[in-house]
N, C-alpha and C positions, 0 to 999 in steps of 0.2 A: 645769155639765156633769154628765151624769150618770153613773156609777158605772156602770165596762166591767163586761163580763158577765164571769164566775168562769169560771178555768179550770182544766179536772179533768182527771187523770189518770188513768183507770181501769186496774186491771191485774189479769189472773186465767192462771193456770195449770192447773190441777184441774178436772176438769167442774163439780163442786160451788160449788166458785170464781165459775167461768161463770154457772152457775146464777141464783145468786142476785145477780151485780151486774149479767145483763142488764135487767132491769126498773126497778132503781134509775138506769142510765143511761139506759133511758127517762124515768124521770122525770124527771133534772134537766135531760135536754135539753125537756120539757113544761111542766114546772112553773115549774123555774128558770131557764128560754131561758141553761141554760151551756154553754161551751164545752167541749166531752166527746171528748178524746183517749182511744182504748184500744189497750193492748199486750194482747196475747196469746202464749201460747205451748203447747207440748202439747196436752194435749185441751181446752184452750178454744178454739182456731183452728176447729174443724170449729163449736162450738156459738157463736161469735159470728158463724160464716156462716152457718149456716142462719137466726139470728135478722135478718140482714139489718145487723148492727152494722158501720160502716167501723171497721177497725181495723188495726195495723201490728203483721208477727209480727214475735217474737224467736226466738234459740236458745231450745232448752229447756234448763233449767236442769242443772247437770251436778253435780260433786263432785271436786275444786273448779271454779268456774263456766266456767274454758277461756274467756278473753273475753266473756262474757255479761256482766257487770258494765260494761265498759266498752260494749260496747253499748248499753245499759239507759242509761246517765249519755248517750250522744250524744242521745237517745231524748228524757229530758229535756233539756238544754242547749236541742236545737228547740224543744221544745213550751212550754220556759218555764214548768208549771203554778203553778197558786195552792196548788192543795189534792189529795193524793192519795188513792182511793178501790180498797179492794184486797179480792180474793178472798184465800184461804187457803191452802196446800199442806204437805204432808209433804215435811220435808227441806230441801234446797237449792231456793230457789223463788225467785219474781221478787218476789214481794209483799218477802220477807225481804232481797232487796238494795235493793229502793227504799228499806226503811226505816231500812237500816243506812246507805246513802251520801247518802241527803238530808236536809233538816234542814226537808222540809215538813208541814205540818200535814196529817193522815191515820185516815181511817177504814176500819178492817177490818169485813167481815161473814161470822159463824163460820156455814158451811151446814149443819153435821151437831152432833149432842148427844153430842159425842167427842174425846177428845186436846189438850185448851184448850189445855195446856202447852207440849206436843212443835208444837203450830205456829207457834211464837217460837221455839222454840231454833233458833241458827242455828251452821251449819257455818262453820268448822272447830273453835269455840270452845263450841259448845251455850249460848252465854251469850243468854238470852232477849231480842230488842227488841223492844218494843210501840209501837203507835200510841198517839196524844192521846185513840183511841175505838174500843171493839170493840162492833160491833151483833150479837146473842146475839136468838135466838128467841122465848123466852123465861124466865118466874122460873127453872125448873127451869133453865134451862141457865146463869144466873148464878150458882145454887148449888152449882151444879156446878162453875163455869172458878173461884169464889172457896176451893172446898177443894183445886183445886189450886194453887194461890196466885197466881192473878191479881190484879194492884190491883183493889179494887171500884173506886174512882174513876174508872175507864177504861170502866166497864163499864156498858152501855146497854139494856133490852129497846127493839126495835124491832117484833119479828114477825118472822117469817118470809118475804121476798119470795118466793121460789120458789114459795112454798104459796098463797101469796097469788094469784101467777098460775093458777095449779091451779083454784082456787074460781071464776078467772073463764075456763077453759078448757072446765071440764066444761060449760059452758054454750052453748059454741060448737059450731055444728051440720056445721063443716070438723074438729074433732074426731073426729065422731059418726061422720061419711062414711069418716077415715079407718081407724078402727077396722072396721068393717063391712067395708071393703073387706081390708083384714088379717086378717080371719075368714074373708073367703069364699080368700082365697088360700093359709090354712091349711087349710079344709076340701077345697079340690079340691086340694092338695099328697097329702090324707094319706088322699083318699075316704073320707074319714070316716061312720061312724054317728051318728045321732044321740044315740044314749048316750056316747058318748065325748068326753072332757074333754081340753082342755088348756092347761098350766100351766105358768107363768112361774117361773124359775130365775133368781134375781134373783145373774150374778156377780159377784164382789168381786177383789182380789189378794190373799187373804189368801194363795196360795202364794208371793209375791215378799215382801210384806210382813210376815206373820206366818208364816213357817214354823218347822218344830219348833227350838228351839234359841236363835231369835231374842228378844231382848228383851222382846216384848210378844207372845209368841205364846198362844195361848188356850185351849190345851188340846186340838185340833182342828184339822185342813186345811181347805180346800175341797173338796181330791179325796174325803178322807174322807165329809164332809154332802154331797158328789153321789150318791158310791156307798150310802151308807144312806137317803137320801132314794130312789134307784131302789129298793131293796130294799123299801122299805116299800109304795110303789106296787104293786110286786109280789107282795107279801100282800094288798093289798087288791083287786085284780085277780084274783087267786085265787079268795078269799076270795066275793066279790059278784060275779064276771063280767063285771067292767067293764074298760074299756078308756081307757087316757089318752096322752097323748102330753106330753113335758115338752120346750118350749124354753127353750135355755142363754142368756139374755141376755147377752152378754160383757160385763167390766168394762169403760171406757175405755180402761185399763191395758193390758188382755188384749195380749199379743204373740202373734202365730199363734193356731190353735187351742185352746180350752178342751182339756186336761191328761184325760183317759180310762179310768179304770180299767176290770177286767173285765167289771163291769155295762153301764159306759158304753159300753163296745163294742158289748156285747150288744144293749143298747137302740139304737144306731145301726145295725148290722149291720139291724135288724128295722124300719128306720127312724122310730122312734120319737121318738128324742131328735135335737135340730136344733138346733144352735149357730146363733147368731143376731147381727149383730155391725151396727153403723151404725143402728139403726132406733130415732126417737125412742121414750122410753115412755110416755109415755102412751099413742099407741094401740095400745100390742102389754100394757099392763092393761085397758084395756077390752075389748081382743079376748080376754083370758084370762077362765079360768075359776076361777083361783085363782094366788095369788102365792106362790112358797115361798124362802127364803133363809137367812141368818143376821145382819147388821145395816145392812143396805141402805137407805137412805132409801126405795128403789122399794119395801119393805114398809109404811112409814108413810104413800107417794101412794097405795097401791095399798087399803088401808083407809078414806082420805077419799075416795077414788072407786069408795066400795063395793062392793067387791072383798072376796073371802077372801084374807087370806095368815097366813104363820105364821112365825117366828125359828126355828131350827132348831140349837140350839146344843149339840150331842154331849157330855154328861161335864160340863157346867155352862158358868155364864156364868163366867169367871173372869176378864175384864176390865169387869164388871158390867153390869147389865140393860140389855135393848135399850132405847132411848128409847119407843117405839111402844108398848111393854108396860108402861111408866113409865108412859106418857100412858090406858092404859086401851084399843088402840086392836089390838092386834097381839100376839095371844099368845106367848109364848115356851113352847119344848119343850126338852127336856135327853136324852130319850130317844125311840129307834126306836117303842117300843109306843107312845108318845104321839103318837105323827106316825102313827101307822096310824090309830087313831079318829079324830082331827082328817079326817085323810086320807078318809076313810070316809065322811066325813058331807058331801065337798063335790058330792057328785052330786046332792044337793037341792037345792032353792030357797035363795037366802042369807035368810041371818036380818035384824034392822032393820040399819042402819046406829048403831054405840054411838053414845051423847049427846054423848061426848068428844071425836065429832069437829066438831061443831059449835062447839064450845067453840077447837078448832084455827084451824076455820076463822078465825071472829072476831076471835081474837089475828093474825091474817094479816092482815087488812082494814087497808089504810092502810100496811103494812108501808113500799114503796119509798118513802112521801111523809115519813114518821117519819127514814128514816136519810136522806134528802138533808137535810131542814131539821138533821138533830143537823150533817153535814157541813159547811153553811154556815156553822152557830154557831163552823165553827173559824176561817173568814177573821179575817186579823186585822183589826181596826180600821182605818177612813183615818186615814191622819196629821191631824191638829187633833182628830177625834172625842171627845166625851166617852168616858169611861175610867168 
């Protein structure tokens, strides 16, 4: 008889989450013809349906979970799985009660080069639980989760899937079409000149999640690096006569409207500045002209699909260097007059695409086929098998 097909349990919360285990659930329903169960909840419900994933939502996770736990366990008891395969979240998350109430073997995959720590501790206790295997992008980001004291034994390069998919998007010519199509609907929004730029505002939460006061906060808002980001434009527009227009990419996160200060006003008032909210990105970075943020993964896509973009980090990095600017790929700035020269020089032709990101790509190649086979290494053995 032969050996039933493996059954998985996929589970993400976080777009980032999302992200990166859509492709690897491609795979092992291609590769490894498994049976691939997914919960979702929050912002991965919108990104496992536009990717076409069947999947069943949950509550979002809460604090304390308000019946989501027990939901979660009915969730499994049906599904039975072999082995579970999980996105990552800050805080109270789905990933972190599957692994505290099941006793299945389970592989995480870290999307971003940030916080290894904090996405194990689990509420109400902060007491850290890990899976059997955490798939990490790569070296740099194992020496990273190992100085904050993750077991190395858990800990796996795979690549990056998400990136992975990227390498093979830019290639696709329904990419191409959509982007063009996103340029011409920004240039007849804005009647545009042809001198005139515009540039991608890559949001985060850092108002929810890092604000002044808070634990991990950075030195910095958001509202802050929007209103001096507008400022700087506004020297440089000055300055050389030019004219730009900056779309707010909203976080997932984002609740209502992007937060405003006087700048922002101004610049909306004159309708310049355009909150932006549902639109995947890739095509609204190929429709820009430059990327600008503070530590946004959409800075790191947005330089492998050669693109300008910059880190924007007011008063210093104080929860340390962007990854992009590790990688050689995505400069970082600490200051206003720095972001006006950067700023200044994006009305030219972009420069080559750096060596480093070929070097990214690479380490992406194979990513989803890497973490399905580490996944399957977790099945246990049939009973009689050699040991």
């Amino acid at each position: 008889m032969p050996d039933r097909r493996p059954v998985v349990l996929a589970a993400a919360q976080d777009a980032g989450g999302a992200n990166v285990l859509i492709p690897v659930i491609r795979a092992l329903q291609e590769e490894a013809s498994a049976q691939v169960h997914s919960l979702a909840c929050a912002q991965a419900v919108g990104l496992f349906e536009r990717a076409a994933l069947t999947h069943r939502v949950v509550p979002q996770a809460q604090e304390p979970p308000n019946g989501l736990t027990e939901a979660i366990m009915r969730e499994v008891a049906d599904i039975r799985p072999d082995l579970l395969l999980l996105g990552t979240a800050w805080g109270q998350s789905i990933d972190k009660i599957l692994l505290r109430h099941t006793r299945l073997p389970a592989l995480a995959v870290v999307d971003h080069w940030c916080y290894y720590k904090e996405r194990w501790a689990a509420a109400p206790s902060g007491v850290p639980v890990y899976p059997a295997r955490i798939a990490l992008p790569d070296e740099t980001a194992k020496a990273q989760a190992i100085r904050e004291g993750l077991p190395e034994e858990i800990l796996v390069v795979t690549g990056h899937p998400y990136l992975e998919t990227l390498v093979q998007g830019l290639a696709e010519p329904s990419l191409l079409a959509d982007a063009r199509s996103l340029k011409q609907g920004w240039l007849s929004r804005a009647g545009a000149s042809a001198n005139e730029r515009f540039f991608l505002f890559a949001a985060e939460s850092f108002n929810s999640d890092f604000a002044p006061g808070a634990p991990y906060f950075r030195g910095y808002t958001e509202d802050q690096v929007l209103e001096e980001t507008l400022s700087a434009l506004d020297e440089v527009e000055s300055a050389q006569g030019l004219k730009a227009r900056l779309i707010v990419k909203l976080h997932p996160q984002a609740q209502g409207e992007f937060p405003c200060g006087p700048l922002a006003r101004r610049w909306r008032s004159q309708g310049r500045l355009w909150p932006m909210a549902n639109q995947p990105p890739w095509p609204s970075i190929l429709a820009s002209d430059g990327v600008l943020g503070m530590t946004s993964l959409l800075l790191l896509e947005a330089a492998l699909a050669g693109k300008r973009s910059v880190s924007f980090q007011p008063g210093g990095c104080q929860a340390g260097p962007f990854i992009g600017t590790d990688l050689g790929l995505v400069p970082t700035v600490t200051e206003r007059k720095a972001l006006v020269r950067h700023l200044g020089a994006w009305w030219g032709p972009p420069g080559p695409a750096p060596a480093q990101a070929g070097k990214l790509f690479r380490q992406a190649q194979g990513a989803a086929s890497r973490i399905v086979q580490e996944l399957l290494n977790l099945l246990p053995a049939p009973e009689g098998a050699p040991r």
